[in-house]
C-alpha positions in Angstrom: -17.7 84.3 28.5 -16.7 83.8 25.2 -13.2 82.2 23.8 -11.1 82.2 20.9 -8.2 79.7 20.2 -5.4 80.6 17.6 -2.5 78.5 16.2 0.3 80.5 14.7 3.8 79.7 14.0 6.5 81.7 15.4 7.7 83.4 12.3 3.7 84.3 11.9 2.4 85.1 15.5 -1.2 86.0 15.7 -0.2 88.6 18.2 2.1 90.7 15.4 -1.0 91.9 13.9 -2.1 92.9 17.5 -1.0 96.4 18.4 0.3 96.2 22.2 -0.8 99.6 23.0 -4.6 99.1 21.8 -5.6 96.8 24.5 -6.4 94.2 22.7 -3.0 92.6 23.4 -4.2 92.0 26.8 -7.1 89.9 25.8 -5.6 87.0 25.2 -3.8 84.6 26.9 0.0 83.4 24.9 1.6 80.6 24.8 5.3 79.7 23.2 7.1 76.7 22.9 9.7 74.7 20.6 8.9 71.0 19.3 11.3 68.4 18.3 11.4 67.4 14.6 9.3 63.9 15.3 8.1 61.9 12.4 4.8 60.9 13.1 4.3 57.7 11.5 1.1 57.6 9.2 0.6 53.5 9.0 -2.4 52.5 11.4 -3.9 48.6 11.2 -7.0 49.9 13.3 -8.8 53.2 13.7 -11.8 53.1 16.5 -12.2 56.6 16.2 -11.2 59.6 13.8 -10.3 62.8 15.9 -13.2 64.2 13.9 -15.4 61.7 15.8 -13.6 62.5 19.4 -14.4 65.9 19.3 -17.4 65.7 18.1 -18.1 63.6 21.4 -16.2 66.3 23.6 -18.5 69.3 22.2 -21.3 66.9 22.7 -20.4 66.1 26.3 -19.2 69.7 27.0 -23.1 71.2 25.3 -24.6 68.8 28.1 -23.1 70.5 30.8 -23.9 74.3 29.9 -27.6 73.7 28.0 -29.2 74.5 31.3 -30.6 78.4 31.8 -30.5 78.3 35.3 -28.3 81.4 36.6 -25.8 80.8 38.8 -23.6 82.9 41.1 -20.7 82.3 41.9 -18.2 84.0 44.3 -14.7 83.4 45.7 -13.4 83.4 49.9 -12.5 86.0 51.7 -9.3 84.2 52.0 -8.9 83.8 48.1 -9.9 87.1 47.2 -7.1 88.7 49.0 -4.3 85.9 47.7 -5.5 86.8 44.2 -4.9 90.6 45.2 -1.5 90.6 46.8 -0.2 87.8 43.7 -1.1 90.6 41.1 -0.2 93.3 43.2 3.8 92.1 43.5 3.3 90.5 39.8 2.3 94.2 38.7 4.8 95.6 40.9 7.5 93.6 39.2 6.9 93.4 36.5 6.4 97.4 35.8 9.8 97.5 36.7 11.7 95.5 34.3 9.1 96.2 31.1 7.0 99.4 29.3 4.0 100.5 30.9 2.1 98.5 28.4 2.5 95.5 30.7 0.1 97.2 33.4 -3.0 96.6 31.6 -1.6 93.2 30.8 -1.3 92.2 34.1 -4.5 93.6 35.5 -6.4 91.7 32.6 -4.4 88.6 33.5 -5.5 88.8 37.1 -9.4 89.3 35.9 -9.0 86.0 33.6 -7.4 84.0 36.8 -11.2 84.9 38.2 -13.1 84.5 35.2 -10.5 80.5 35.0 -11.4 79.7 38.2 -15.5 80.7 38.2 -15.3 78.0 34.9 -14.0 75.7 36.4 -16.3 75.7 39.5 -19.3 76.0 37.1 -18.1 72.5 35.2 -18.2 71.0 38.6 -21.9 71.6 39.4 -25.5 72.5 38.6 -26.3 74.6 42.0 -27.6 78.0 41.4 -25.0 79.4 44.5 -21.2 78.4 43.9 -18.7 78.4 45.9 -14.4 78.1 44.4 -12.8 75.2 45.8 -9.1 75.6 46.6 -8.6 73.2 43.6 -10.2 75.3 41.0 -9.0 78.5 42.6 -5.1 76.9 42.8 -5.2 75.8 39.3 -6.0 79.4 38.0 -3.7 80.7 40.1 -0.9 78.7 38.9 -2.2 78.4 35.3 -2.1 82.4 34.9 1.0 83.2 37.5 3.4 81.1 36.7 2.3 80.3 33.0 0.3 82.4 31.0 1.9 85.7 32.7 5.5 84.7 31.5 4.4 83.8 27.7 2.4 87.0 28.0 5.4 89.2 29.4 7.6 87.7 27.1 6.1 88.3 23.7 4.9 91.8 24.8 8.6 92.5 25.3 9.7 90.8 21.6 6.9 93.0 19.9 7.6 95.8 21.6 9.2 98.4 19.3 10.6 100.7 22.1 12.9 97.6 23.3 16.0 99.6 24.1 14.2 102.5 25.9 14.0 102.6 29.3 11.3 103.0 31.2 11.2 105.6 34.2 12.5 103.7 36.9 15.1 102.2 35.0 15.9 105.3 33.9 16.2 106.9 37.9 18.4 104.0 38.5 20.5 104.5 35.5 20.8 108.5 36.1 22.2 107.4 39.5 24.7 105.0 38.2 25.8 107.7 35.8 27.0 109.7 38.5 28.7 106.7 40.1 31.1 105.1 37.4 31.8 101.9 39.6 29.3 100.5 42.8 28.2 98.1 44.7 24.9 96.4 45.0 24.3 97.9 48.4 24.7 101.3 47.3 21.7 101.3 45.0 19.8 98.9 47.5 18.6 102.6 49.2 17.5 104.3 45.9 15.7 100.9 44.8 13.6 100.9 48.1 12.3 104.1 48.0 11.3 103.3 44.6 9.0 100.2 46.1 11.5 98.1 44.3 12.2 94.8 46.1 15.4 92.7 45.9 14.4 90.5 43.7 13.1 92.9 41.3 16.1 95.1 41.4 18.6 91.6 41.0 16.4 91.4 37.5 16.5 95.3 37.1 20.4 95.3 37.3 20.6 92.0 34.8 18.4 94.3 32.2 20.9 97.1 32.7 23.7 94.5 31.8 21.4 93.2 29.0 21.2 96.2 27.4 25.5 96.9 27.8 24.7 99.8 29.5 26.4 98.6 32.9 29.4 95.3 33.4 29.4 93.4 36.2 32.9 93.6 37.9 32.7 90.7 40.3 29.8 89.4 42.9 27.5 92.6 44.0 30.2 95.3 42.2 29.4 97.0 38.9 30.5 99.6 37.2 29.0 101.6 34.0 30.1 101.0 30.0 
């Protein structure tokens, strides 16, 4: 398993040069964030060690632990197997619903490098040629990729993605019914939304996206009406 890190600033993101639709989007994981304008003061009386030298010792140490050719196999539980499964199945669920289809493949690679986070993890732990995920290892994947990764991910896939304004076919069902509605209520499209497999949740963010994108006005609490 090989890795690749890249810095980028936002107004040059790595991922611009990355076409979403050819897959290779989905190979990597994203990360955003904003930092505060510190001044990070350049006087030192002492230095024990340059950052040159502390990685240097981090590589070292990190060599040690992978220098062995001994294969090793390694498996998740039952019990994990199946959380993994039913996360990624709502995630892609979701998350189909509120983006373009290009966040399927996204999500289904996310889910196979929640694995592939927690198997490296185990395989830093221990030497033994038969491995076993701990609930540690297999929780910090989980929550690494779910409720970190996935959201940078989903995010920057929808900022890059030309078509922004488009909707995507179950939108679009939704939004055909509206048309032929003028003003409702949240319980009127609560039917239509859960014979599309959409759950509540997803069709509270659905009906935000709609209001996003001025095609519908909320009037008051669970009444809305089209622009």
């Amino acid at each position: 398993m090989n890795s690749l890190l890249v810095f980028n600033s936002k107004s040059s993101t790595f991922a611009e040069d990355v076409q979403v639709h050819d897959g290779l989007f989905s190979r990597f994981l994203y990360y955003s964030f904003n930092s505060k304008p510190i001044w990070n003061t350049t006087y030192t009386t002492e230095v024990n060690q340059s950052n040159k030298q502390v990685f240097q010792n981090f590589s070292a140490a990190l060599c040690d632990r992978f220098k062995s050719n001994v294969k090793q196999k390694f498996a998740m539980t039952k019990e994990q197997g199946e959380k993994l499964d039913q996360t990624f199945k709502e995630l892609l669920s979701h998350n189909s619903a509120l983006y373009s289809d290009d966040v399927q493949g996204n999500i289904k690679r996310l889910g196979l490098m929640t694995y592939k986070i927690a198997m490296a993890l185990t395989g830093l732990r221990s030497d033994a040629t038969i491995l076993t995920c701990s609930e540690e290892d297999f929780d910090i994947a989980m929550v690494l990729v779910s409720e970190v990764y996935l959201q940078h991910s989903v995010s920057l896939l929808d900022r890059l993605n030309k078509q922004q304004n488009k909707l995507n076919v179950i939108q679009q069902e939704l939004y055909d019914w509206v048309k032929t509605k003028g003003t409702f209520k949240r319980a009127e499209i609560q039917p239509l939304a859960t014979s599309l497999g959409i759950k509540r949740r997803t069709l509270t963010d659905l009906l935000n996206k709609l209001i996003d994108k001025k095609l519908i006005k909320r009037i008051k609490h669970g009444e809305y009406r089209q622009t």
